[in-house]
Backbone bond lengths (Angstrom), bond angles and torsions (degrees), N, CA, C in turn:
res aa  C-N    CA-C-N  psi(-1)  N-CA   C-N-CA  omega(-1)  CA-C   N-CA-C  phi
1 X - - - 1.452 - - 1.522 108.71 -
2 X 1.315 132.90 116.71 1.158 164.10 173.96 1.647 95.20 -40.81
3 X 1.421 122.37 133.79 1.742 134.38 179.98 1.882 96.14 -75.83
4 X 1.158 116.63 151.35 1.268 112.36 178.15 1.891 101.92 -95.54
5 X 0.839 103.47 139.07 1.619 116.57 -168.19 2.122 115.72 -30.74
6 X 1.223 83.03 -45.27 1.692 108.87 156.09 1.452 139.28 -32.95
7 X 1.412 116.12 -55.57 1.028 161.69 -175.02 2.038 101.72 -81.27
8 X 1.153 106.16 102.01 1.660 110.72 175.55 1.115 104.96 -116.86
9 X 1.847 110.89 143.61 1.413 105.94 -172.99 1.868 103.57 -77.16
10 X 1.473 110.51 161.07 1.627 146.14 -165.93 2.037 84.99 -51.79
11 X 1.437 117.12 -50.63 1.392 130.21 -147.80 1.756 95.85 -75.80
12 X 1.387 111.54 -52.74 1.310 115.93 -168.11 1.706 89.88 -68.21
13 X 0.642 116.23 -57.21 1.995 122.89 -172.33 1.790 98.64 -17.28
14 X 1.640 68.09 -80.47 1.985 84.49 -178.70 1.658 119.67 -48.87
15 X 1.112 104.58 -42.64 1.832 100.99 172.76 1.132 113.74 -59.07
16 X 1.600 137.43 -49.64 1.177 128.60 159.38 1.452 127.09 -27.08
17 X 1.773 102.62 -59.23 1.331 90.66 -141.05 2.312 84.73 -78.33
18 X 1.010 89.54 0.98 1.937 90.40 -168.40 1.448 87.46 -74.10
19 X 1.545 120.68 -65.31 1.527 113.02 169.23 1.440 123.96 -26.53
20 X 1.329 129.15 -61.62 1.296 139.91 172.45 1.553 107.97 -34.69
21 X 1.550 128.30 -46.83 1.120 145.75 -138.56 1.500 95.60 -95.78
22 X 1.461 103.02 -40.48 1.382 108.13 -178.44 1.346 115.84 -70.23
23 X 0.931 116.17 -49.52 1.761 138.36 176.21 1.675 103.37 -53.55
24 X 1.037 108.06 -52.47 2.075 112.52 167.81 1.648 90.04 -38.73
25 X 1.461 100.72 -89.82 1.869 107.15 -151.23 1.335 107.49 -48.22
26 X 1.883 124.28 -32.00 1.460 102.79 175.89 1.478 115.81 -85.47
27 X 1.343 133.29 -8.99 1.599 119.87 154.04 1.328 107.10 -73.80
28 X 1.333 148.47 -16.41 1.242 139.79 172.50 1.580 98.50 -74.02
29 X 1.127 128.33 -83.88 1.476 118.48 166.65 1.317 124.16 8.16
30 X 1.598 111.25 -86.26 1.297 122.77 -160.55 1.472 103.18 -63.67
31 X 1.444 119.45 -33.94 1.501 117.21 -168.40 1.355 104.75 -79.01
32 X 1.286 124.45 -33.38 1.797 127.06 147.14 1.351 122.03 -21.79
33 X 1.597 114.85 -69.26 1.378 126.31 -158.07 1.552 93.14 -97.55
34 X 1.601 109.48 152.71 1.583 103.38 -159.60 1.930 84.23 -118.49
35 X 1.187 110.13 130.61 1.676 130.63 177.70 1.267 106.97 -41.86
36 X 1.595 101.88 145.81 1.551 93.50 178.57 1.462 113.50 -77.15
37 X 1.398 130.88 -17.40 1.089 124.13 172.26 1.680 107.74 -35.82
38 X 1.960 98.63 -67.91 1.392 106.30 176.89 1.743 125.62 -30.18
39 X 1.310 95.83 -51.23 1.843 118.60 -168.00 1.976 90.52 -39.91
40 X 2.031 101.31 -61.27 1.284 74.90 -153.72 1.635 109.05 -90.98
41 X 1.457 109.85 -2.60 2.013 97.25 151.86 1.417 108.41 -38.34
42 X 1.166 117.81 -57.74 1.619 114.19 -167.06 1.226 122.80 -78.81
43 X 1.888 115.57 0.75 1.288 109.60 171.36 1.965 98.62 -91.20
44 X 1.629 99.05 -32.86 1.667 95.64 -173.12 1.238 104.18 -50.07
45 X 1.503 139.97 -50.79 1.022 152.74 -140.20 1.935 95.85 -75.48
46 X 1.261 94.28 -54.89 1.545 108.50 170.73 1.621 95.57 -37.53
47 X 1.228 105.84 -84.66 1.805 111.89 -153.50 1.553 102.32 -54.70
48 X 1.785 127.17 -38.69 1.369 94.87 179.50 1.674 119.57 -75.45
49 X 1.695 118.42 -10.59 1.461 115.87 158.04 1.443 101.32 -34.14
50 X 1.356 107.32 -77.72 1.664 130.52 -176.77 1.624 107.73 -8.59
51 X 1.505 105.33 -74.76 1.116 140.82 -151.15 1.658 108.12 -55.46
52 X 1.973 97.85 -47.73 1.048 103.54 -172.69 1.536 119.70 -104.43
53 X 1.485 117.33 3.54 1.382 108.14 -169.91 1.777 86.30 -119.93
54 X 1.031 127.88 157.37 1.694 136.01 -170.20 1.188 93.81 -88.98
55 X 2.059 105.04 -57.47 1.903 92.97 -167.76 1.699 115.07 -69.78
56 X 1.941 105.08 -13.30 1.660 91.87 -178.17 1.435 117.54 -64.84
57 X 1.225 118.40 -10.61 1.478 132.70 -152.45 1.645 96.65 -76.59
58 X 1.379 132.84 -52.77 1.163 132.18 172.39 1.711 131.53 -91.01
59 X 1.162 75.22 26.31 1.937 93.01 -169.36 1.730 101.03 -124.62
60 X 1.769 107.51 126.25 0.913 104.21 -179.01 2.004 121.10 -90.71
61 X 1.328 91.89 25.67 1.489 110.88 -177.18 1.753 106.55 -109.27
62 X 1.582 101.83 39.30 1.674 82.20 -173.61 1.885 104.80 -70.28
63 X 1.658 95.81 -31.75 1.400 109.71 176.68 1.296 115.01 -6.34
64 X 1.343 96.38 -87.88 2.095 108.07 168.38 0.329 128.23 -37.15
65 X 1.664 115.92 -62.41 1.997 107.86 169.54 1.475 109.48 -31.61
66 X 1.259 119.32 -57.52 1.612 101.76 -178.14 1.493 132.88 -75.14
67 X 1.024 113.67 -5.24 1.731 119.94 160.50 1.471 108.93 -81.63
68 X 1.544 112.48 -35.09 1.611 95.58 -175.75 1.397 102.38 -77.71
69 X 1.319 130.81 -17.92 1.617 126.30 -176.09 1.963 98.13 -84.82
70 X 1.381 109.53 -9.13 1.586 103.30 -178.31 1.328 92.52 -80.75
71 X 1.185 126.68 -28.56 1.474 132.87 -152.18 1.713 113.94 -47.68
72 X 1.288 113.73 -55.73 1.399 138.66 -174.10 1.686 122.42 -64.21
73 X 1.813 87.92 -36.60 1.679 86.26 172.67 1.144 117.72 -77.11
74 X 1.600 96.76 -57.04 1.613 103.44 -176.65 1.850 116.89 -74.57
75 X 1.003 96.73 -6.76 1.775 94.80 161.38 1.860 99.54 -57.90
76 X 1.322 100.92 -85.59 1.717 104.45 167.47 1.495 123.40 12.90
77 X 1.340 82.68 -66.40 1.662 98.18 176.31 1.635 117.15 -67.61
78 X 0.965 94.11 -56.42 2.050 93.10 -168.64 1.719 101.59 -121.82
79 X 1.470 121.78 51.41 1.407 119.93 -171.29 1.694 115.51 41.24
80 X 1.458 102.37 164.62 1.568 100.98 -173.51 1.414 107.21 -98.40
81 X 1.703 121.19 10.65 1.155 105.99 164.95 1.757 116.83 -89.96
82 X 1.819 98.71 -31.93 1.604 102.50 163.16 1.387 103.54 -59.84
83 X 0.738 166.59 -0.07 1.916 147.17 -172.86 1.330 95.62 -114.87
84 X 1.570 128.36 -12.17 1.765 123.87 -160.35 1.693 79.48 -86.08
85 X 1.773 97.63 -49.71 1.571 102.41 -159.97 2.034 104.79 -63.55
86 X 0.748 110.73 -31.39 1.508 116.91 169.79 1.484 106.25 -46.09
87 X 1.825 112.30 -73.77 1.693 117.59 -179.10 1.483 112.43 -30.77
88 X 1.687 97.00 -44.27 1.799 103.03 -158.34 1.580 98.83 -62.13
89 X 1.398 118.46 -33.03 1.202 121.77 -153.26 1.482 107.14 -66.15
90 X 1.450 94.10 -47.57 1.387 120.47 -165.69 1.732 103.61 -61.02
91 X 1.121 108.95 -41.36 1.285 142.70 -172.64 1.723 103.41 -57.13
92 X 1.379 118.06 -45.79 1.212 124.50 -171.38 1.615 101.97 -102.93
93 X 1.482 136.10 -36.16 1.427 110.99 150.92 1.274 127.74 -51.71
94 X 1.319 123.52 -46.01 1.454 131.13 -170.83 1.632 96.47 -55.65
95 X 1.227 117.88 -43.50 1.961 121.80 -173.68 1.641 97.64 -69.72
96 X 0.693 117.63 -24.54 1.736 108.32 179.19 1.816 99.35 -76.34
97 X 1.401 124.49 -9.09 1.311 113.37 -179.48 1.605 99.52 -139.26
98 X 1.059 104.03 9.65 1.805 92.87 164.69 1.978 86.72 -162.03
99 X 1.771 74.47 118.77 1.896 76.81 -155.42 2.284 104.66 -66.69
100 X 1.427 86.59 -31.81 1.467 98.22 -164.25 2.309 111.51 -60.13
101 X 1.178 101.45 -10.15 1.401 132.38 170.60 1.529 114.04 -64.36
102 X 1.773 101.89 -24.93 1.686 94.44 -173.71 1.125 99.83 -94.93
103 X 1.697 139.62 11.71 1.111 142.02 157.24 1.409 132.95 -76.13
104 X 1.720 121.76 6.28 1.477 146.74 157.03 0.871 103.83 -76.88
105 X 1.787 99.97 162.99 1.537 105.62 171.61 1.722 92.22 -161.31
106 X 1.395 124.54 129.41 1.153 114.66 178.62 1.808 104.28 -90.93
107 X 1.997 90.82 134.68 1.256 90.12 -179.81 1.475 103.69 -78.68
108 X 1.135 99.52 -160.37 1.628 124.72 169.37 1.545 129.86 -34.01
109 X 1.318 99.31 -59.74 1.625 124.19 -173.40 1.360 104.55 -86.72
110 X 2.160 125.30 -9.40 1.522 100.42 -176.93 1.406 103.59 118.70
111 X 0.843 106.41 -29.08 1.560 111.25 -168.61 1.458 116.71 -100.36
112 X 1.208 121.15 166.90 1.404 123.59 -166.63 1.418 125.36 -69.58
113 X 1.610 159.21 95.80 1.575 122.78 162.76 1.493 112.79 -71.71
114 X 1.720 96.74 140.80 1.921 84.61 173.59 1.568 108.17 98.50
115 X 1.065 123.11 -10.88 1.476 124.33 164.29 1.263 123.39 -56.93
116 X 1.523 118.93 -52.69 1.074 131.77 -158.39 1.597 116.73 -69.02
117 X 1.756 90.97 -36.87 1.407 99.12 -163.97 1.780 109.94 -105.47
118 X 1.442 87.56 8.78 1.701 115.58 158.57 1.686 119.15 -68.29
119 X 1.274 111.03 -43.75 1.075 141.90 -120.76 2.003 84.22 -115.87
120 X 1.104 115.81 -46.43 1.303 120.01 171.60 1.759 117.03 -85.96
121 X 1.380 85.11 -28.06 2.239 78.52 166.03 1.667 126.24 -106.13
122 X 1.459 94.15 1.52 1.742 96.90 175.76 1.703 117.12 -118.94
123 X 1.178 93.05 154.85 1.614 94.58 -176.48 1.499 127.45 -62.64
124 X 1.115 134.60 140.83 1.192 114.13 -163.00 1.549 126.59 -68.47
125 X 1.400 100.43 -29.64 1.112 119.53 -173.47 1.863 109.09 -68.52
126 X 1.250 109.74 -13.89 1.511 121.35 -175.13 1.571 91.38 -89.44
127 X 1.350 136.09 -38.59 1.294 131.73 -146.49 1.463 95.03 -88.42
128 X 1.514 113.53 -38.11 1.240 111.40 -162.42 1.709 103.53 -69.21
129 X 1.584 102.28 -34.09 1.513 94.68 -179.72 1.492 138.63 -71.97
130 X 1.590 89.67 -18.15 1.661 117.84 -171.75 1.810 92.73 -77.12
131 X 1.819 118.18 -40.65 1.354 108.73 167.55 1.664 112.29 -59.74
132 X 1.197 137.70 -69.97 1.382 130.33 158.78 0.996 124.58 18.47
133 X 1.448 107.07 -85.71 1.549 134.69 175.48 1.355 120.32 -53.22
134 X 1.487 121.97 -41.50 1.548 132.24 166.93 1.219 120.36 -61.83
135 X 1.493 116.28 -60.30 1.462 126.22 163.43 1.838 124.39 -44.35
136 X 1.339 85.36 -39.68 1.699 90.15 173.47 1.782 116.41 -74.52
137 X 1.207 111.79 -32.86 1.372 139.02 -177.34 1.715 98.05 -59.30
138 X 1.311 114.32 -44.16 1.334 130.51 -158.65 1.573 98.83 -97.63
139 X 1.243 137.67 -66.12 1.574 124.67 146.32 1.341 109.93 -15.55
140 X 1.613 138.23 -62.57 0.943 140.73 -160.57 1.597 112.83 -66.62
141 X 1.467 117.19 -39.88 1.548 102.52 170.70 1.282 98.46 -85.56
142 X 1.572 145.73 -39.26 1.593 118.82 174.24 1.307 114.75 -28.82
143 X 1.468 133.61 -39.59 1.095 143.64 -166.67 1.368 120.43 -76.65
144 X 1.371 96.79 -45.93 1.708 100.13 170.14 1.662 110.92 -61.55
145 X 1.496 108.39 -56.67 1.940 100.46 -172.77 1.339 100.17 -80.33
146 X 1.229 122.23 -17.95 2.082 74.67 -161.95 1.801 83.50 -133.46
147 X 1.108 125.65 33.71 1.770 121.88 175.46 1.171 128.66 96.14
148 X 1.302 144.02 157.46 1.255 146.63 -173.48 1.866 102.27 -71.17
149 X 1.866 91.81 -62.19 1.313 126.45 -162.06 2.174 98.09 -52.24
150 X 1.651 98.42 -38.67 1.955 99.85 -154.41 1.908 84.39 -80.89
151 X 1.247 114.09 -17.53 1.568 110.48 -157.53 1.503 94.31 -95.48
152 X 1.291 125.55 -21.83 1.609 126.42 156.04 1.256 140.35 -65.89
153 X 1.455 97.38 -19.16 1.200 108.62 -164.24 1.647 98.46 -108.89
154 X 1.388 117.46 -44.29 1.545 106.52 148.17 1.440 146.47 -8.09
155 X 1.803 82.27 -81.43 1.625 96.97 175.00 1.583 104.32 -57.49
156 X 1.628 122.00 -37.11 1.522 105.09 -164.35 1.830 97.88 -71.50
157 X 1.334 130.82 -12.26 1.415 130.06 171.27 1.349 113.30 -48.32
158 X 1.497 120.43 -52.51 1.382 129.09 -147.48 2.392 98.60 -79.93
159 X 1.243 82.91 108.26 1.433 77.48 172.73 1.235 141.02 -86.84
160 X 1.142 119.76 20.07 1.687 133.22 167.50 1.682 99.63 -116.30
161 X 1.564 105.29 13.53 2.073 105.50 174.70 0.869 111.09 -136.26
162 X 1.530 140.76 105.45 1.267 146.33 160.42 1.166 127.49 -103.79
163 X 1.798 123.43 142.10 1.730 113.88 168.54 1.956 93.23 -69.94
164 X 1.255 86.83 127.32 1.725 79.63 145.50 1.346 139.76 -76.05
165 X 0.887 130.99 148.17 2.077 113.29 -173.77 1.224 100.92 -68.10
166 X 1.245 100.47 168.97 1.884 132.56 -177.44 1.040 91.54 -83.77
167 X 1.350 82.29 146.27 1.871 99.18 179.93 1.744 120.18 -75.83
């Protein structure tokens, strides 16, 4: 006797919905981990901090400096409590891959708690990367809500922030 059209077998069901399941965790993933394209926006961004501030130059926190200088524009755009809630976000993927990161907390104004005294027990070379990774993290949801193209064209707005060119 012939299945009525209705009627799907138990096997196909489950493969679907396992497919489905799979397809979740790798868009959850990728939207987690921020592209290397992103990585080295957020390292350029780093080096012209670098480039242009004397004390960023020996400080492995130029990172921040450039999120707290993102702070103001892109507040503009989506209020400065949406852009805090953005950092945090960024803030708590980036700690799932640089564990010492889940020890921040953005206050109020944008700025870091817990940096400072980060900053005297970790290596520098860890801090600078854990900024990297955050900053890129944070490009990375600009990218998701409001476009690749509006979040480029932004940053090229802000005139104390530039990509530097590729080498």
């Amino acid at each position: 006797m012939p299945l009525a059209r209705s009627a799907q077998c138990p096997y196909t069901v489950g493969a679907r919905k396992v497919i489905a399941e799979e397809r979740l965790v790798r868009a959850r993933s990728q939207m987690n981990r921020a592209t290397p394209k992103l990585r080295i926006y957020a390292e350029r961004l780093i080096a012209f901090e670098m480039s242009r501030n004397a004390s960023s130059k020996s400080k492995p926190t130029a990172a921040f400096v450039v999120i707290e200088k993102l702070s103001p524009h892109f507040g503009a755009l989506m209020g400065a409590a949406g852009f805090r809630a953005l950092i945090s976000r960024a803030l708590v993927l980036a700690g799932a891959e640089i564990a010492w990161l889940r020890e921040l907390h953005v206050r109020g104004d944008g700025s870091f708690e817990g940096l400072n005294e980060l900053e005297a027990q970790a290596n520098s070379d860890e801090i600078a990367a854990g900024g990297v990774v955050l900053l890129a993290g944070l490009l990375g949801l600009l990218v998701t809500f409001i476009g690749e193209d509006l979040t480029l064209r932004l940053l090229g707005n802000i005139n104390d922030l530039k990509l530097v060119p590729e080498d």
